[in-house]
N, C-alpha and C positions, 0 to 999 in steps of 0.2 A: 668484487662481490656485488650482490644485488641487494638492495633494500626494499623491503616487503611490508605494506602495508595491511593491519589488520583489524577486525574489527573485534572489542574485547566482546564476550556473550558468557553468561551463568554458568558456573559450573557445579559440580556435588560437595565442594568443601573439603573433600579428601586432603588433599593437601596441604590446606590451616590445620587438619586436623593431624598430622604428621609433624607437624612444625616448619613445612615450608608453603606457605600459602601461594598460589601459580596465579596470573591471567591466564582463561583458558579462553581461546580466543579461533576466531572464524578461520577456516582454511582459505589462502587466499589465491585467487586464480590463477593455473601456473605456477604455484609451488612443488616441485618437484626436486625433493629429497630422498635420501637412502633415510628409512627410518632409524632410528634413534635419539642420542643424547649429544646435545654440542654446548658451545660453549657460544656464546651470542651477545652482540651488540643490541641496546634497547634505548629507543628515544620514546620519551613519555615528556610533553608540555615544551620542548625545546632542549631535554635535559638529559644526557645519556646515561645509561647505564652497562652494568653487565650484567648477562643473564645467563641463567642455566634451562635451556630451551629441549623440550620432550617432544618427540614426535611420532605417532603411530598407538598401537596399543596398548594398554595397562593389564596387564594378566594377574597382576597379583590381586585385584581388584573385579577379577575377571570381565573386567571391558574389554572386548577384541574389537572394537569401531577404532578407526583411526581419530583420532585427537593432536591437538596441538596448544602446550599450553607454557609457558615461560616464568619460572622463578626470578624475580627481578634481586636480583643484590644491593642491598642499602637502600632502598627504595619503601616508606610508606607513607602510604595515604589509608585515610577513609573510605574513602571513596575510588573504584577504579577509572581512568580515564573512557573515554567513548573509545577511542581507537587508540592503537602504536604504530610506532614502524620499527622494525626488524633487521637487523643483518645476522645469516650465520658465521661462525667460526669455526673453530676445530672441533674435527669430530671425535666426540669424547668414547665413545660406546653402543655396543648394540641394545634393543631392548632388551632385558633379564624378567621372569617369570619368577619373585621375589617369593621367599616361603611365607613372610608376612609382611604386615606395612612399617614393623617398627624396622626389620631388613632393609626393605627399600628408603627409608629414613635415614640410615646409617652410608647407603651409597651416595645417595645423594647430596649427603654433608662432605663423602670425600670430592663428589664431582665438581663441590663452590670452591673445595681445597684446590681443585686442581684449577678452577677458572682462576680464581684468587693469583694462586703464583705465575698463571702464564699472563700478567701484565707486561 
């Protein structure tokens, strides 16, 4: 697999405001993925984690621009780091066009379900 560094940048909060707050982060050169949801490795300061990693649009939210943004598991700080690096994993899912955010909320908890058990 390839490790992909990226640079973290602002995003709209959506996602604190769902209960999983994301790095939404720089696309980085020569990333080329099938969009979707995977399951993902995350180093932040030397320190790994897992992640649940989004790639491509948010419909429910009606953003159609490509994004890329990474739910870190067990992971807080105050403060987001300047960069990460990245690996993907298994690919969880296609993007879904959610009827609302408290739905995508609900997917999203089974998708850390599912990162969670595939240790």
């Amino acid at each position: 697999m390839t490790m992909f560094e990226a640079r973290v940048i602002a995003g709209k909060g959506r996602g604190r405001g769902i209960g999983f707050p994301t790095l939404n982060l720089e696309i980085p050169p020569h990333f080329e993925a099938i969009e979707g949801i995977y399951a993902c490795s995350v180093v932040i300061k030397s320190k790994t984690y897992q992640g649940d990693l989004h790639y491509g649009p948010i419909p429910v939210f009606g953003d159609m621009k490509k994004s890329l943004e990474i739910f870190v598991l067990d992971w807080l700080a105050a403060k987001p780091p300047e960069k990460i690096n990245f690996e993907l994993g298994q690919y969880l899912r296609p993007i879904q066009n959610f009827h609302s955010p408290a739905a995508l909320a609900a997917q999203i908890a089974a998708d850390v379900i599912k990162i969670r058990n595939s240790r």
